[in-house]
N, C-alpha and C positions, 0 to 999 in steps of 0.2 A: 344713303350715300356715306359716303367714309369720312373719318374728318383727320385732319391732320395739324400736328401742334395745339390742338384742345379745339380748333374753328370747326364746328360744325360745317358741312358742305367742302369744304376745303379739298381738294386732291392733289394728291401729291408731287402732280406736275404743272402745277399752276404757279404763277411767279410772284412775287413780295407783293403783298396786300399793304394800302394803306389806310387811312381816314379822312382824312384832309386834305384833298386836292388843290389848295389855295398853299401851303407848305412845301409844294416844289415845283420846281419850275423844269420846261423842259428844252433842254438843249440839245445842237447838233455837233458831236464832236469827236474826234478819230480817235480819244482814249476809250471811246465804249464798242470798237470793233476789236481791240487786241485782245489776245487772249495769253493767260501766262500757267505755268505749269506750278506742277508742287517744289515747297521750298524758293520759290522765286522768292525775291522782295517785291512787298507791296509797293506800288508805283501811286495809287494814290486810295487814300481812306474812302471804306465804302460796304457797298455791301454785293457779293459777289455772285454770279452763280457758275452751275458747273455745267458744261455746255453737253457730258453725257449725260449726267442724270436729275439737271434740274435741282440737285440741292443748293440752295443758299448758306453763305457765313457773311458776319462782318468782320472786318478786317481794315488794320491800321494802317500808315502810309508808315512804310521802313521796315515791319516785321515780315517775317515768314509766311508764303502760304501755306496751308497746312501739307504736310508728306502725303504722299502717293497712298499710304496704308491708313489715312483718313477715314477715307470709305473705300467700298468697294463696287467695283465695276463691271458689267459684266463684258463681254467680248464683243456686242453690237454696242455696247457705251462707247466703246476706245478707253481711250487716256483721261486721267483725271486735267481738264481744261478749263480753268476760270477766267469769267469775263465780268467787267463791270456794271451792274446794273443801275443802282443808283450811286449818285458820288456823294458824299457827303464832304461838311468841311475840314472835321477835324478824324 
């Protein structure tokens, strides 16, 4: 099996791994349907993914998301589109 970021079994489209299930809590809320593009401001601190291709970043609340020529995509990707997966506080 492949591993990805040094985790054995890991694939590369599988989503933020954690350890501690007791460390977050889960809520229902309209900031984890929107989605924002490259260069946007971050709306709030967190950790991101990209809705073509499944990479994650974290990312601050007021900075930059990262530019378009971040990564790349391919043509059934579409657009580079980040949505929030986990929120965090700071």
């Amino acid at each position: 099996m492949p591993t990805w970021g040094g985790l054995p079994g890991r694939k590369a489209s599988t989503m933020a791994w954690y350890q501690d299930q007791t460390r977050l809590s889960r809520i229902a809320n309209a900031v984890f349907d929107e989605e924002h593009g490259p260069g946007e401001k971050v709306p709030h601190s967190g950790i991101y993914r990209c809705k073509g291709c499944n990479k994650e970043i974290a990312a601050n609340v007021s900075d930059p998301f990262p530019p378009q020529n971040h990564h790349q995509h391919s043509i059934s990707q579409g657009s580079v589109r980040w949505q929030l997966l986990v929120w965090t506080q700071y």
